[in-house]
Kinemage of the C-alpha trace (Angstrom):
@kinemage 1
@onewidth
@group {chain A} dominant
@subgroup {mainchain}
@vectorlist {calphas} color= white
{ca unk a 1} P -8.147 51.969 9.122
{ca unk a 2} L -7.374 55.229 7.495
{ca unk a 3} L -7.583 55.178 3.740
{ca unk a 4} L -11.016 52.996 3.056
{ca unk a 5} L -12.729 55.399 5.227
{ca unk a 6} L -11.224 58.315 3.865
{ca unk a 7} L -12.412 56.769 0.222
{ca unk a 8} L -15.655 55.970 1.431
{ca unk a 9} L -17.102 59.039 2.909
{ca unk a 10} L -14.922 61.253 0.177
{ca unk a 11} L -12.935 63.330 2.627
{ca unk a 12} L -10.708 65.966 1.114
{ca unk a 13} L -6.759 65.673 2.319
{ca unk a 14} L -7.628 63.158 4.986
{ca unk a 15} L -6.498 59.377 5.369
{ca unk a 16} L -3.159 59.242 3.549
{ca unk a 17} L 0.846 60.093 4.347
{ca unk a 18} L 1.147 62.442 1.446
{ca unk a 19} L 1.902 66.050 1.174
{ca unk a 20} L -0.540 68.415 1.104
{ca unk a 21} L -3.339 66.156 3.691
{ca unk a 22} L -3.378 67.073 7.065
{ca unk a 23} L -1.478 65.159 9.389
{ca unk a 24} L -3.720 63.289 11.778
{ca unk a 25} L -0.833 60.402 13.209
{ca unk a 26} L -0.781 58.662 16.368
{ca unk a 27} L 2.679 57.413 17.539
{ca unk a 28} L 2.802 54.166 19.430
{ca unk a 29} L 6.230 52.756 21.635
{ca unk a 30} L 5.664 48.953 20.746
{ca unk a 31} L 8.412 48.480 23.226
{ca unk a 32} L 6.392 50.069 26.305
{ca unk a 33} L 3.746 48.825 28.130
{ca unk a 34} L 1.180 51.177 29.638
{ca unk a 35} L -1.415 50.066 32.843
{ca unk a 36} L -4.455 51.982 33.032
{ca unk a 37} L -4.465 53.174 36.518
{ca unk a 38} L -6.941 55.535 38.521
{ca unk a 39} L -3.867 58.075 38.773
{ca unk a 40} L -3.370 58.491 34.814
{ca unk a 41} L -7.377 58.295 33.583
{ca unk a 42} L -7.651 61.107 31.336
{ca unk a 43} L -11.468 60.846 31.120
{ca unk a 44} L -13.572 63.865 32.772
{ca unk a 45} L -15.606 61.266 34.872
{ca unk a 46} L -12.557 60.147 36.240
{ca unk a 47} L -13.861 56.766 35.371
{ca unk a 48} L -12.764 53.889 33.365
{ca unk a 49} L -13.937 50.278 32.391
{ca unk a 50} L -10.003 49.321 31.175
{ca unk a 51} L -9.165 50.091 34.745
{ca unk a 52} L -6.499 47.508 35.269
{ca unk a 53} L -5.993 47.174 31.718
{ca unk a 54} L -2.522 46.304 30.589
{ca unk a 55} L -1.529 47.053 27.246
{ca unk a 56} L 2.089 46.001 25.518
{ca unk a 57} L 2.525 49.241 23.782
{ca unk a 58} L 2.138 53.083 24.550
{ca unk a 59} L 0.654 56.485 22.832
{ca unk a 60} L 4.051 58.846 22.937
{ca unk a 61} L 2.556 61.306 20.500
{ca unk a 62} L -0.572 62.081 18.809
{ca unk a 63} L -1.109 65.020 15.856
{ca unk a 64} L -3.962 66.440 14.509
{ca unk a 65} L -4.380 68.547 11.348
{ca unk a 66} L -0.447 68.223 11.610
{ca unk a 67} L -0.185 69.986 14.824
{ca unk a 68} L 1.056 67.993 18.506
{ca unk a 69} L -1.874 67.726 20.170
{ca unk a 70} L -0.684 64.815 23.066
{ca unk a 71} L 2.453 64.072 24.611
{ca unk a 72} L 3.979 62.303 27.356
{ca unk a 73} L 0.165 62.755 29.045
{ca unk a 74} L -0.642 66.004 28.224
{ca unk a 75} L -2.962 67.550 26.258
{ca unk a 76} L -2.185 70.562 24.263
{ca unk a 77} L -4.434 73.520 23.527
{ca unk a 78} L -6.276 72.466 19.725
{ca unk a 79} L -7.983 74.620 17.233
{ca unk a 80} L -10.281 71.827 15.494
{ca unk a 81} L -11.112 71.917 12.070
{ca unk a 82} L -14.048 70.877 10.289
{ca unk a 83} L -13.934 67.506 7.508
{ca unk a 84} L -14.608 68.459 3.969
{ca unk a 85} L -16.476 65.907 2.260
{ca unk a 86} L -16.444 65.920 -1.958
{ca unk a 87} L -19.631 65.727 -2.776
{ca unk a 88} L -18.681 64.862 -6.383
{ca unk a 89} L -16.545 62.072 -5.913
């Protein structure tokens, strides 16, 4: 899900566990479920069709460009970057 598209649209230092990309990771707790509920919708619109959704495992952590950018259900303050593409490639 990471590398092919990585490959195919030639990003630089994206799609790959290696030093020297950027870290974009989501960590999952296979061994926690998570129900979406109307108290824990993260969506502006307050609005969800997975409403009632159960799920076997739950999002503890997620980075981006190596930096912590979700935990425990908050969001933390991001300074996005833009994709390079290799044009070359």
């Amino acid at each position: 899900m990471c590398h092919s598209p990585s490959i195919a649209y030639k990003l630089i230092g994206r799609g790959f566990i290696r030093e020297g990309y950027y870290a974009d990771l989501v960590l999952i707790n296979p061994n926690k479920a998570y129900k979406i509920t109307e108290s824990n919708i993260l969506y502006k619109c307050q609005w969800s069709p997975l409403l009632g959704t159960q799920f076997s495992h739950s999002i503890e952590k997620v980075f981006v460009n190596g930096t912590l950018s979700y935990e425990n259900g908050e969001f933390q303050e991001l300074n996005p970057m833009r994709l390079k593409f290799d044009k070359d490639r």
